[in-house]
N, C-alpha and C positions, 0 to 999 in steps of 0.2 A: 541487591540480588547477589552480586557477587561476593560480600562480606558474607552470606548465608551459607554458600556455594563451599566457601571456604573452610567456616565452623562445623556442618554436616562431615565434612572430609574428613573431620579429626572428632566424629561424634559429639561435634556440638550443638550450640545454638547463640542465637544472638538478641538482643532484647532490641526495642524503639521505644526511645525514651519521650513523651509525646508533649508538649507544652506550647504556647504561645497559639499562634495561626496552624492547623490543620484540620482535614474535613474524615466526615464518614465515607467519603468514596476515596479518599487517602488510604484509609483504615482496610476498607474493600480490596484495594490492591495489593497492600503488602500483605495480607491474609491471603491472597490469590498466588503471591510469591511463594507461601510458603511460609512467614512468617507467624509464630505462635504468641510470642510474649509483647507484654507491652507496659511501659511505664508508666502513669499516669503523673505526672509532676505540673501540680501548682505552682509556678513562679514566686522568686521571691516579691518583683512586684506587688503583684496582688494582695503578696498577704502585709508588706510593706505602705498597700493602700488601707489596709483594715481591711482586706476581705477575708472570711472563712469558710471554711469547708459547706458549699452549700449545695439544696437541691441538683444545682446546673453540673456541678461537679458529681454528688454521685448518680445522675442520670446518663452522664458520660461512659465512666467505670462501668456502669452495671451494662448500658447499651454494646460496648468493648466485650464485657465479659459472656454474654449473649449471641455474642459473634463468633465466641469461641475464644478468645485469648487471654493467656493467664495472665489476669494483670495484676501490676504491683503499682503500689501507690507510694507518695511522696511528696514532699511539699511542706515544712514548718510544721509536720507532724506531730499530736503531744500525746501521751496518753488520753485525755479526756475526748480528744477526737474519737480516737478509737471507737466506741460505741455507735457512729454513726454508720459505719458500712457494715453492719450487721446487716445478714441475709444478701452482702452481694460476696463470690466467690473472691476474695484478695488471694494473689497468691502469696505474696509479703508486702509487708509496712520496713518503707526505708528513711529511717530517720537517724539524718547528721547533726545539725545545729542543736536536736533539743536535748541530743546526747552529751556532745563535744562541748556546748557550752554550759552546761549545768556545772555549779560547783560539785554535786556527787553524782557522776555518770553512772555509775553503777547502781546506785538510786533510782535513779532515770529507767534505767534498762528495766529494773523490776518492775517500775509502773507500768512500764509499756508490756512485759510479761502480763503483769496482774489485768489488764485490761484487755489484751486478748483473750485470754483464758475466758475473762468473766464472760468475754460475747459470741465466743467460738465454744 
């Protein structure tokens, strides 16, 4: 609340980056606070278990985005994901490792252009 308080004063805003344990009556409140944006990030864990971008995941984001808050997604993000949150409102796809560790990042980055574009 206070970090919010803070970023309004100097026309800003603050994002919550959301991961591991938290609830929809979490989500209720800080949207009660005030707050607009939200992270959605898959742990490395999980994708380190072999899990992928599934149902549960975008039922979450779209549930988030329904409530009203611009969410951004993240998480072991590659191009070929991309096509699956089609039809929910993303406000950005934030992706580090599949950028940073490619041998041509800038290859990378167009995929990830080329596959937005294709679904947006």
């Amino acid at each position: 609340e206070k970090a919010l308080e803070v970023a309004r004063r100097y026309d800003g805003d603050i994002q919550i980056e959301l991961y591991g344990d938290w609830t929809f009556d979490q989500a209720e409140q800080w949207k009660a606070l005030g707050l607009r944006q939200a992270i959605y990030h898959r742990g490395r864990d999980a994708q380190a278990a072999g899990k992928t971008w599934d149902d549960s995941d975008l039922d979450k984001i779209r549930r988030l985005a329904d409530m009203g808050f611009l969410v951004s997604v993240t998480g072991g993000l590659t191009p070929v994901d991309i096509p699956l949150f089609k039809g929910i409102p993303v406000k950005a796809f934030i992706s580090g490792r599949t950028l940073y560790g490619d041998k041509d990042p800038a290859r990378s980055a167009i995929e990830f252009r080329e596959a937005i574009d294709a679904s947006w």
